[in-house]
N, C-alpha and C positions, 0 to 999 in steps of 0.2 A: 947134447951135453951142455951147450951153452943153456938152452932153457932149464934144465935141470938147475944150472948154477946160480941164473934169475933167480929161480924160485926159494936155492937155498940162502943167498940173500936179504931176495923179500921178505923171509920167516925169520930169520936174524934180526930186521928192524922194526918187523912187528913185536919181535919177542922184549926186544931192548925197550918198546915203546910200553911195553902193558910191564915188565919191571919196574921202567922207571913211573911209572902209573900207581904200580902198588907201592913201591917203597915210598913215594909222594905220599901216598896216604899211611901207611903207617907211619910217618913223621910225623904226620896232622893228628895222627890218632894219637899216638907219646905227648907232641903238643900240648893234645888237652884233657888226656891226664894230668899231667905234671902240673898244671897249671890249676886242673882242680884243686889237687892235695895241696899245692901251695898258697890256695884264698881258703883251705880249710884250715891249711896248719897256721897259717897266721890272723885269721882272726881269733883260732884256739889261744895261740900265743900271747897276741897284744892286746886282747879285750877278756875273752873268757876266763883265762887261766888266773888273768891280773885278779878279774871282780872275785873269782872263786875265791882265792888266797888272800884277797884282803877282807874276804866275809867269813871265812874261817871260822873262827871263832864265835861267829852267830848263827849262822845257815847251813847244816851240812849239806852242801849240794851232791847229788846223785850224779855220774859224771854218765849213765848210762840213760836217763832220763832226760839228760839234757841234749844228747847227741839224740834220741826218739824225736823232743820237742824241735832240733833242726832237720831232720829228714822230711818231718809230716810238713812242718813248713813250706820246705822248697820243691815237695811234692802237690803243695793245694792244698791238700788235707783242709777240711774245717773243723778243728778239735773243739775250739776256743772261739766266742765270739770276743768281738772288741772292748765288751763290757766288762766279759771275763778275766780278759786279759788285765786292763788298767786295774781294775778288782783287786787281782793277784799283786800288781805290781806296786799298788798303796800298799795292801800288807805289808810286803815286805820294805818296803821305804818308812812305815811306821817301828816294823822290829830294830832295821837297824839305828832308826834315830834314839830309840828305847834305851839300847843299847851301847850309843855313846853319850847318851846325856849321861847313864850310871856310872861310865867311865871317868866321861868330864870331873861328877861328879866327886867322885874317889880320890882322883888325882887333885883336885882344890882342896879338898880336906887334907891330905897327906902334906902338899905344899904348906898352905897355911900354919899346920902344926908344926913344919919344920923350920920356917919362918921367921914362927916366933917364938923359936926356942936362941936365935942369934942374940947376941949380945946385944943390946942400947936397942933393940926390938919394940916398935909402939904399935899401939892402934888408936884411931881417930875413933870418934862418935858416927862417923860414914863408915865405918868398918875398913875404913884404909890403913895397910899396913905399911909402916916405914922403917930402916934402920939411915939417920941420918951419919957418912961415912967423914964427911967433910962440910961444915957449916956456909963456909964463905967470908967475906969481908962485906963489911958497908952495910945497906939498909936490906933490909925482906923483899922478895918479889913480891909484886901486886900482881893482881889480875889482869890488869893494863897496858903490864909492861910486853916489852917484846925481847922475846931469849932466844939466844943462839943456843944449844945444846949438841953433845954426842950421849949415845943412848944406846943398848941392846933391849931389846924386847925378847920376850920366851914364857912360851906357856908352862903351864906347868909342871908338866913331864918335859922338860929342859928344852922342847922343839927351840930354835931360834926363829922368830916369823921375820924378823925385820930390824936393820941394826946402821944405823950413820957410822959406827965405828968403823965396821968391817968396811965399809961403801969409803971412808976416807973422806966426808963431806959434810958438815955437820947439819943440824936442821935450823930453821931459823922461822919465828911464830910466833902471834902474840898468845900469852897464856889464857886466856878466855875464851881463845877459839879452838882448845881439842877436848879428847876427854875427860871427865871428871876429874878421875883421879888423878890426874896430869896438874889438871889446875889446883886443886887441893895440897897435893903432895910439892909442888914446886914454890909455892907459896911461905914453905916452912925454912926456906932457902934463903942464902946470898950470891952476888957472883962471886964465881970461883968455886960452887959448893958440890959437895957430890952426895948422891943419896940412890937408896932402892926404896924401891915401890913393889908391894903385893898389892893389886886391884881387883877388887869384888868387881866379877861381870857386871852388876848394877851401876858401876863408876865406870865401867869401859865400854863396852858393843852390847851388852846385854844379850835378853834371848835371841836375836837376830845375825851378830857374830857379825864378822867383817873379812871379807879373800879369804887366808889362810889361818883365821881366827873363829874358833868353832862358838856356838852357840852358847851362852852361859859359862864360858871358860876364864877363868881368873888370867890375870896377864903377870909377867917380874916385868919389873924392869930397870935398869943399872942406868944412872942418866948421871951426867958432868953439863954444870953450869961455866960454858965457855965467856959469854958476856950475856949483861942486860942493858935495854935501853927505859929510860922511863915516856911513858907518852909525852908528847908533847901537844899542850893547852892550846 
């Protein structure tokens, strides 16, 4: 009777042991599931779905094609050689650049025209646009001089890229050391004065663009002449 009861026991702790054996492993095994679909669903989320929906309107991506092109990937597969690939991946860096220069392009014409439909509206022989809102007191800036300014900057289609306003800080620079149209258009000024500026990409960043200032994109910009200092000889 007592060995009988050894033994029922000893069956007892093996049984406990190879349970806890499997349900250890089925936990490893949910583990790393869940752990798959969550480096699938979030790079779907943060990367894929982003590029997809911001090409939209250029590329219609296949979403059954692209889940193909990550399976053969992470299987080995060799679809594609490396050449192929970059290949691929200029074209499509060509469509989309195509694509928002036309943009750009639309959106500076549409600005422009509505620009210089405003009242006291000029244009320079540089194709700089101004509506002077506030003259100033005292003499003209020079190119020399150094000016403290607050300013909004905004492309076309209204983006704001960059504003001293908003920052609460004004900027402070001599006028021969920014862009063109900065130095052109502030030129027409006194302290005290206020003015907008339309700038042909040729008087700003041009084809090359600048952070958050795309390629060939016209710039506004609202600028208050806070003080000027003149050089000193």
């Amino acid at each position: 009777m007592l060995k009988i009861k050894k033994l029922s026991f000893l069956s007892l702790v093996v049984s406990a042991v190879v349970s806890a054996h499997v349900f250890a492993n089925q936990l490893e095994t949910k583990f790393n599931a869940d752990s798959s679909y969550v480096i699938g669903y979030a790079t779907g989320q943060q990367f894929l779905k982003k590029m997809i929906d911001d090409q939209k309107d250029i590329i219609h991506y296949d979403n059954a094609r692209i889940l193909e092109g990550v399976k053969d990937a992470l299987e080995g597969k060799v679809v594609l050689t490396d050449v192929d690939i970059q290949k691929h991946l200029q074209a499509i860096g060509d469509k989309l650049d195509e694509a928002r220069q036309i943009k750009v392009k639309a959106e500076n014409e549409k600005f422009t025209t509505e620009f210089m439909k405003k009242e006291g509206a000029k244009k320079t022989k540089s194709g700089l646009m101004y509506r002077i809102a506030k003259l100033g007191k005292g003499d003209l800036i020079k190119p020399s001089d150094m000016v403290k300014v607050h300013y909004t900057g905004k492309l076309a289609d209204g983006t704001v890229f960059d504003s001293s306003t908003e920052r609460g800080t004004p900027a402070e620079f001599k006028l021969d050391q920014v862009i063109k149209g900065w130095t052109e258009g502030l030129q027409l000024l006194k302290k005290g004065g206020e003015i907008e500026l339309a700038i042909p990409s040729e008087l700003a960043y041009g084809e090359q663009g600048a952070g958050p200032i795309p390629p060939n994109a016209m710039l506004y910009f609202h600028i208050e002449v806070l003080d000027v200092t003149a050089e000193k000889n």
